[in-house]
N, C-alpha and C positions, 0 to 999 in steps of 0.2 A: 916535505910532503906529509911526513904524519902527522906535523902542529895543520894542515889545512884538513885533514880527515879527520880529525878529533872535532872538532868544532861543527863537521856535517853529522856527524855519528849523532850526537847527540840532539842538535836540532832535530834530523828524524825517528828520533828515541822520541823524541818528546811532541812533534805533532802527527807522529804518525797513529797513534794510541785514542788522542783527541778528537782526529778529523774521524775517527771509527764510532768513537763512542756518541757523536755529536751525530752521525746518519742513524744509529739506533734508537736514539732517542727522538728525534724530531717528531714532530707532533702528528698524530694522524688527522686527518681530517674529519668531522662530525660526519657522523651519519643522519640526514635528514628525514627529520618522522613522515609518514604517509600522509598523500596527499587526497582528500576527499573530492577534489574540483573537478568538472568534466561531468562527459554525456554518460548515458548508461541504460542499458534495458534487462528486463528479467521478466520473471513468471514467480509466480506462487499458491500455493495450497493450502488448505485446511477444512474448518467445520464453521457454518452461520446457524444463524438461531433468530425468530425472530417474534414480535408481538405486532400484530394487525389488528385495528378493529376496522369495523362499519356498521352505520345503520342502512338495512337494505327495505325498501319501501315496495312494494310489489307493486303488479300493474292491476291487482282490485286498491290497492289504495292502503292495502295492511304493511307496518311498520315493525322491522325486528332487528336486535341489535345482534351482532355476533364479534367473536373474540377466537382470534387464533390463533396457535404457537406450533408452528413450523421449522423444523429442521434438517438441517443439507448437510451435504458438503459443496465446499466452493474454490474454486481455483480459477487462471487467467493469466494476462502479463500485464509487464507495466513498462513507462520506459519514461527517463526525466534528466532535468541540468542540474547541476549546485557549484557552487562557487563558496572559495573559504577566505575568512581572513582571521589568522589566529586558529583560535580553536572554536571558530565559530561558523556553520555550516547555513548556510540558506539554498534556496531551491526550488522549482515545480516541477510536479509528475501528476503524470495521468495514465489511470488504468483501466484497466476490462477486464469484470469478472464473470464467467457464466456460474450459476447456481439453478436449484430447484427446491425454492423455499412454496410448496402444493401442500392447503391441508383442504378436507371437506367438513361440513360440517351438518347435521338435520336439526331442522326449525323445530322448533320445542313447543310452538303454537301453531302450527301445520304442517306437520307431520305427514307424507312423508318428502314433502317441500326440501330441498338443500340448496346450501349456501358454497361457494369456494372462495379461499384467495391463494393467487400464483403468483409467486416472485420468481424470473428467469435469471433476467442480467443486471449487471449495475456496471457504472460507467462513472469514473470521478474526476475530476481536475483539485489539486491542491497546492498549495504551497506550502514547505518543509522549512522548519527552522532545529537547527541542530546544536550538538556541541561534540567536538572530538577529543579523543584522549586517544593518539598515537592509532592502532588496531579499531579503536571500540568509537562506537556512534552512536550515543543515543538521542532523539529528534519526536519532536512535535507536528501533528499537520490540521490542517483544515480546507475546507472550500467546498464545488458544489459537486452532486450528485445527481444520476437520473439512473430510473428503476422503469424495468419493464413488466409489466403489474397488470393480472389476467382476473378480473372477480365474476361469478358467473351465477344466476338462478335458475332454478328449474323445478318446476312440477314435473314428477314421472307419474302424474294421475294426467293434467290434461296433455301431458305434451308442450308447453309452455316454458319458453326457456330464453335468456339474454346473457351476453357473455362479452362483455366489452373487454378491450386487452389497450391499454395504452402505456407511453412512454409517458412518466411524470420525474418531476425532479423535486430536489431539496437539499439538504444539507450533509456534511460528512465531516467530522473531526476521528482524528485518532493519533497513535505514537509507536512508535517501534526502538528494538537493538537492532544494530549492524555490526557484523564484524567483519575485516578486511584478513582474509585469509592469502591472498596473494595479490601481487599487484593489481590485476584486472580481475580478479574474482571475489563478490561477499555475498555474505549470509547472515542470515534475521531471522527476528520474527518481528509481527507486525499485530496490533488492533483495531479497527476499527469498527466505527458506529456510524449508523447512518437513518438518518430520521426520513419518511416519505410521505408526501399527504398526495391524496390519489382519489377526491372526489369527483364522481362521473355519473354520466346515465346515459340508458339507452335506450331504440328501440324491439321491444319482446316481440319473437314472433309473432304473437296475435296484435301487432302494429299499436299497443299501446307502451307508452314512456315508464320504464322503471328507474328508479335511481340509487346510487348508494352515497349516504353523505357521513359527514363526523370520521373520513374515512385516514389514517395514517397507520402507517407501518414503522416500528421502530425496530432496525437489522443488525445484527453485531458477528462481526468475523473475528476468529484469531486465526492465522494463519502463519507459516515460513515460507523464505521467500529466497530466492538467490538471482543477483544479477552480474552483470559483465560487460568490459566496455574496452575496450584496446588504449581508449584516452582517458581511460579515469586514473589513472595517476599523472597527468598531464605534468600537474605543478611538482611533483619528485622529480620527474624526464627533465623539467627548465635548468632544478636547481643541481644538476648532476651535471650539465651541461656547463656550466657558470664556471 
């Protein structure tokens, strides 16, 4: 009996030690870096600034240029797709900003003649191209823009006055950081620029044609921004699943 329990003794001396050390060590699995893929919406804040000109031509037929530097603050939301491969983020978003980029200005040659331009909203569609480093995003964009753009004259000697307001469009580039602060939630900040040409004319109450031409608006936001998405970390949730 003892020569068969010396020979078990020892076998579980000896894998019983092994099979312990061999579960502590076993390899844990990677933890998979965050995924930027998937839908998402948010809102964002800050301050615009902008340069307008126009030549505004009266309805006697007098010509004058004006020049004006308007500033707001500006806020809205936004909401877009992106898909990744690697660390390489692509994308579109479109947004709504409401602002009040209003200055006035008095004709310097008819006095006490005034001039306005109003910028309300802007509207964008772009495409993002990005790069990720785990947490951090920083990405490029471009595409188009439209500006809701109010220009107005008036004499307060005769009473004479036109005030057209249209929707025009043009172009928009800018770039922003993102940081992924939890799974469904990030925060940025964001730049853009937005160019506007907004030549028009109208009819002035006393039924003759004013016009303003040479006319473009050059607009620049910085803002921060935070969005949220239940499926922006889609591609984490696949590969946790796997």
């Amino acid at each position: 009996m003892n020569k068969l329990l010396a020979p078990t003794a020892i076998a579980l001396l000896s894998f019983g030690p092994t099979a312990a050390i061999a579960e502590v060590v076993r390899p844990v699995a990677a933890i998979s870096p965050p995924s930027w893929a998937g839908f998402y919406v948010g809102g964002q804040v800050g301050d615009a600034w902008a340069h307008a000109d126009y030549v505004h031509t009266s309805t006697s037929g007098f010509a004058e240029a004006f020049n004006f530097h308007p500033k707001s603050g500006i806020g809205g939301i936004h909401a877009g797709m992106q898909r990744q491969w690697g660390n390489w983020v692509l994308g579109v978003e479109g947004s709504f900003n409401w602002t009040r980029l209003d200055e006035r200005l008095t004709s310097v040659a008819k006095a006490p003649v005034f001039k306005t331009f109003e910028l309300d909203d802007i509207a964008t569609i772009v495409g993002k191209a990005g790069f990720a480093a785990n947490n951090w995003l920083i990405y490029a964009k471009a595409g188009w823009a439209v500006a809701n753009i109010r220009t107005e004259g008036t004499s307060p000697v005769t009473g004479v006055t036109a005030g057209p307001q249209n929707w025009d469009d043009g172009l928009t580039v800018g770039g922003g950081v993102d940081y992924l602060i939890a799974s469904d939630w990030i925060v940025g900040i964001d730049f853009n620029y937005y160019h506007i040409n907004f030549d028009r004319s109208a009819i002035a109450t006393n039924n003759i044609v004013t016009t303003w031409t040479n006319a473009s608006a050059d607009v620049y936001a910085a803002m921060g921004a935070s969005a949220t998405s239940s499926v922006f970390d889609i591609g984490r949730r696949e590969r946790a699943r796997a």
